[in-house]
C-alpha positions as a Markdown table, in Angstrom:
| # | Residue | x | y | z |
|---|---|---|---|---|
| 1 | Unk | -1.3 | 69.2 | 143.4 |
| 2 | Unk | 1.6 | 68.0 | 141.3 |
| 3 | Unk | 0.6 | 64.5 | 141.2 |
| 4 | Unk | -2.8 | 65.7 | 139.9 |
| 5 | Unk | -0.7 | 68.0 | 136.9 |
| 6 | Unk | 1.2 | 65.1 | 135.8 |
| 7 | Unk | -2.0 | 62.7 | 135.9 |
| 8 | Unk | -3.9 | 65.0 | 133.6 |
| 9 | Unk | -0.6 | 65.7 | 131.1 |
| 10 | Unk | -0.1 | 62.2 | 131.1 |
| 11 | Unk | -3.8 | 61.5 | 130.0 |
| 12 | Unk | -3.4 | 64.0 | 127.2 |
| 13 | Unk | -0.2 | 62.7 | 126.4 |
| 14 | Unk | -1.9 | 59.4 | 125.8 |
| 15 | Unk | -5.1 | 60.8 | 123.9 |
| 16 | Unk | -2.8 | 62.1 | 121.8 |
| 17 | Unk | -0.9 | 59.4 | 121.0 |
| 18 | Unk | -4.7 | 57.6 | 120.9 |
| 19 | Unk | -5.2 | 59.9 | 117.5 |
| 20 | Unk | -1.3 | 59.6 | 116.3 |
| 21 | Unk | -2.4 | 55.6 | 115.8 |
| 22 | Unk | -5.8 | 55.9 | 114.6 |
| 23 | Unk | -5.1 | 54.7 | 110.3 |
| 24 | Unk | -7.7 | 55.2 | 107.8 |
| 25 | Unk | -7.1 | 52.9 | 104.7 |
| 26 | Unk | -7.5 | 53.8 | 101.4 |
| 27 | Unk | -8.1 | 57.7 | 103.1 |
| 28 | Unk | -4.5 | 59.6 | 103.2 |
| 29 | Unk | -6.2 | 62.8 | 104.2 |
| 30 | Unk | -7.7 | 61.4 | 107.3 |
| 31 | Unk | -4.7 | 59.8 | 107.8 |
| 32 | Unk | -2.6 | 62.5 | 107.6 |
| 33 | Unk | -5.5 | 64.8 | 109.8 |
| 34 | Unk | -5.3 | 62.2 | 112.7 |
| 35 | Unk | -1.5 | 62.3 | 112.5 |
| 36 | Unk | -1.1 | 65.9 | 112.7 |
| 37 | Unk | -3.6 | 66.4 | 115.8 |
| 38 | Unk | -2.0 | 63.8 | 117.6 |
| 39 | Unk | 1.1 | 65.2 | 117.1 |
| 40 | Unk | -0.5 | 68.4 | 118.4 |
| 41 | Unk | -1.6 | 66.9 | 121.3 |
| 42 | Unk | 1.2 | 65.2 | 122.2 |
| 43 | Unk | 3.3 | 68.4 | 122.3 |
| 44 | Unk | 1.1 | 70.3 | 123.9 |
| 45 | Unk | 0.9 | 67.4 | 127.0 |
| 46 | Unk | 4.5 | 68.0 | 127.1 |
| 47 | Unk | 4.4 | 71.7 | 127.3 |
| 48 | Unk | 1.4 | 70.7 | 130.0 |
| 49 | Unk | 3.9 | 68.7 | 131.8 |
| 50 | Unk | 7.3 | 71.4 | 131.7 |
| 51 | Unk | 5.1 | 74.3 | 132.3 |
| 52 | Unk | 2.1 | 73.7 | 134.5 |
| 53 | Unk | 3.6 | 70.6 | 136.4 |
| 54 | Unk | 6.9 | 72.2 | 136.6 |
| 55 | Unk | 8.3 | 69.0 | 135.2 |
| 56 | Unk | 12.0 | 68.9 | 133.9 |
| 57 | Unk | 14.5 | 71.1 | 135.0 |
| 58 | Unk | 13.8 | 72.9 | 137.9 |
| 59 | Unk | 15.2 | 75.9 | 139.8 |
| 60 | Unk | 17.0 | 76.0 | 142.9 |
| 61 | Unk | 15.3 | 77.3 | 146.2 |
């Protein structure tokens, strides 16, 4: 079941940084849209992957 967590935080991680790439020209607004949701994205994979996957630092048994 962990392997599947970390698959699917991994996929958002990259569909994030998918939309943090993505560059408009001549359109800063877009721009700056696409930059801000995939920063959003991006932390949110990584919250995915320290809270759901229990990835990181983990306790002790």
């Amino acid at each position: 079941m962990k392997a599947i967590h970390f698959i699917i935080g991994v996929l958002i991680i990259a569909l994030g940084f998918f939309f943090f790439s993505i560059t408009v020209e001549g359109d800063f607004l877009k721009n700056f849209s696409y930059k801000l949701l995939g920063f959003a994205i991006v932390v949110g994979g990584a919250f995915y992957l320290k809270k759901v996957a229990r990835f990181g630092r983990q306790k002790e048994s």
